[in-house]
C-alpha positions as a Markdown table, in Angstrom:
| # | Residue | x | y | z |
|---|---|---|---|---|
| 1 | Unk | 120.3 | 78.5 | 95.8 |
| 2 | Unk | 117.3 | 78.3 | 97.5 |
| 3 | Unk | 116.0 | 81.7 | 97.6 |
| 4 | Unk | 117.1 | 81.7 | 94.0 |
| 5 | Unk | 114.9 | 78.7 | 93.6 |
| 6 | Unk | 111.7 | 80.3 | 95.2 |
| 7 | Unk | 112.4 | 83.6 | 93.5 |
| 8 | Unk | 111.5 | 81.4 | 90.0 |
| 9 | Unk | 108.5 | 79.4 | 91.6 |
| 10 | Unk | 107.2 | 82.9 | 92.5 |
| 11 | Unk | 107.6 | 84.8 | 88.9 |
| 12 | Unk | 106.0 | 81.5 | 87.4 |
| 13 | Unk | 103.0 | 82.6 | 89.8 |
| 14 | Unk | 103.2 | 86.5 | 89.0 |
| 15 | Unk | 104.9 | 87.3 | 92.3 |
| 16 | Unk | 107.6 | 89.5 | 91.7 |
| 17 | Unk | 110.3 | 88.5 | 94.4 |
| 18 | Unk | 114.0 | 90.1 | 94.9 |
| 19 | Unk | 117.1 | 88.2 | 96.3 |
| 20 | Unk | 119.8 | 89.5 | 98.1 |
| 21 | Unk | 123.2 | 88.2 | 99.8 |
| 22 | Unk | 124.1 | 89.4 | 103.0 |
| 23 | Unk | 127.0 | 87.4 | 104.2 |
| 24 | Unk | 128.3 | 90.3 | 106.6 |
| 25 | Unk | 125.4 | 92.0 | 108.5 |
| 26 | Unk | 128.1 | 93.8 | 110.0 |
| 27 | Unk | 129.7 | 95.6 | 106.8 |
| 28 | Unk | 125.4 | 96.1 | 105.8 |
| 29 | Unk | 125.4 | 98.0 | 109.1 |
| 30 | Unk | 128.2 | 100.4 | 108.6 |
| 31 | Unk | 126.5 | 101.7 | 105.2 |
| 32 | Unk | 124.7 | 104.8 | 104.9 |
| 33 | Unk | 121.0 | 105.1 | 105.6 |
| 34 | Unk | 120.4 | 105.2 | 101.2 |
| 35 | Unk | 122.7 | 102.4 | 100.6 |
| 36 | Unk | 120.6 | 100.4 | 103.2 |
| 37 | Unk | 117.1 | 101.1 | 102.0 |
| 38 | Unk | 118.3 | 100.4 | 97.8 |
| 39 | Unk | 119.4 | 97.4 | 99.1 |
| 40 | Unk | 116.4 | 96.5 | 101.5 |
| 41 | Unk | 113.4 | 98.6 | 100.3 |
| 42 | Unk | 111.5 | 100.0 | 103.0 |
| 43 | Unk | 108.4 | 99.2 | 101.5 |
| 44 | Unk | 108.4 | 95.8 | 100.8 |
| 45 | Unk | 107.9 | 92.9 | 102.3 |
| 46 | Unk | 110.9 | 90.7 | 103.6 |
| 47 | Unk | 111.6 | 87.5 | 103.9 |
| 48 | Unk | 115.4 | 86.2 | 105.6 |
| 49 | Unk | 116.7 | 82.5 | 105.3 |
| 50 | Unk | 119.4 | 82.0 | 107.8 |
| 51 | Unk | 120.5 | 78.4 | 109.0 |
| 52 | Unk | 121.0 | 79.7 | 112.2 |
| 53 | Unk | 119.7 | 81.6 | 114.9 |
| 54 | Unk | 116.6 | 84.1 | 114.1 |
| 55 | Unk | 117.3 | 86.9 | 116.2 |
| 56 | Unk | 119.8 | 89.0 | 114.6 |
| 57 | Unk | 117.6 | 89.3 | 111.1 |
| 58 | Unk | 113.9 | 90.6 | 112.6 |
| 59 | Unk | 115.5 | 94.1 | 112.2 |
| 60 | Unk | 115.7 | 93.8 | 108.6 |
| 61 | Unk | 112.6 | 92.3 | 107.7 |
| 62 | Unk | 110.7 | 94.1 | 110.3 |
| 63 | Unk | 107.5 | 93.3 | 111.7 |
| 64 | Unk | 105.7 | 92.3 | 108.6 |
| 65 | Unk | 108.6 | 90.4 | 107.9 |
| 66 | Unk | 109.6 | 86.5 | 108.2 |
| 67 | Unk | 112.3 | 84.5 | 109.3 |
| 68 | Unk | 113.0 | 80.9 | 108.3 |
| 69 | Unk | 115.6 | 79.6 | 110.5 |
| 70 | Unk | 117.0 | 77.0 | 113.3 |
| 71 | Unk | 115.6 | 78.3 | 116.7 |
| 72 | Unk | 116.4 | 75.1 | 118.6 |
| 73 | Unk | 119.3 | 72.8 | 118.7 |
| 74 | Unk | 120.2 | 69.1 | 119.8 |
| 75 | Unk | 118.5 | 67.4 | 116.7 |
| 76 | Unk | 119.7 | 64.7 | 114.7 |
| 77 | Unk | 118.9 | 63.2 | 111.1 |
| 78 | Unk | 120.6 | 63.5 | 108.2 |
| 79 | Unk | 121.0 | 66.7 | 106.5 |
| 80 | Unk | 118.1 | 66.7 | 103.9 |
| 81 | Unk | 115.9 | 65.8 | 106.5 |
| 82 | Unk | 116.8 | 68.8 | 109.0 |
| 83 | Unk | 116.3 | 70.9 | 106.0 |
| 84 | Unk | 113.2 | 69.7 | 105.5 |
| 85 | Unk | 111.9 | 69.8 | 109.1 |
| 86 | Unk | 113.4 | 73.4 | 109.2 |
| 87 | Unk | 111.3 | 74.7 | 106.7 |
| 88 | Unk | 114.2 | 75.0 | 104.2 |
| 89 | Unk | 112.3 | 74.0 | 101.4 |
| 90 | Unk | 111.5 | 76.0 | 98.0 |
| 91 | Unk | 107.7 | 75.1 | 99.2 |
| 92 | Unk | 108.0 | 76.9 | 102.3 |
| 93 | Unk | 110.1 | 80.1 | 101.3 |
| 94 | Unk | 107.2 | 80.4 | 98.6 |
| 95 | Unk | 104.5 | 80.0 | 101.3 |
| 96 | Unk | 106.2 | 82.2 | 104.1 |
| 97 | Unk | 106.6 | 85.2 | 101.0 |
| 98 | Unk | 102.6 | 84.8 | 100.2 |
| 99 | Unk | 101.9 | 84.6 | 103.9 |
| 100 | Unk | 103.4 | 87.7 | 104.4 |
| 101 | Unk | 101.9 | 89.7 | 100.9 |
């Protein structure tokens, strides 16, 4: 829903955007080399939204790529306000895509 969200903030500004699911990295990985790259197009720019760990997603956005995601644990607030702190906002998915354009 989010990415969904920023995807329509970013046509409204003429930024043509592209969401995909990945819920098993793992099944991704055990695809072909072409299924892979017409899923994830080597020559865009990518942007992941995990709410979890970074790590495992630099290797498909790549280096001109972003991640927006929890790199440290032990907080406490209620859920909106985690979110917020996070950077998972529609404001800052749309920010992170034109940083990385």
């Amino acid at each position: 829903e989010l990415a969904m969200k920023a995807q329509e903030v970013l046509k409204a500004e003429g930024i043509a955007a592209r969401v995909v699911s990945m819920p098993s990295t793992n099944l991704f990985d055990q695809q072909d080399q072409a299924y892979k790259d017409s899923v994830l197009l080597p020559t865009v720019h990518k942007v992941a939204i995990e709410a979890g760990v970074t790590d495992g997603w630099w290797k498909y956005v790549g280096l001109r790529g972003a991640v927006i995601g929890l790199d440290r644990f032990g907080e406490s607030a209620p859920a909106p306000l985690l979110f917020k702190e996070f950077g998972f906002t529609v404001e800052n998915v749309v920010a992170k895509v034109k940083g990385i354009l």
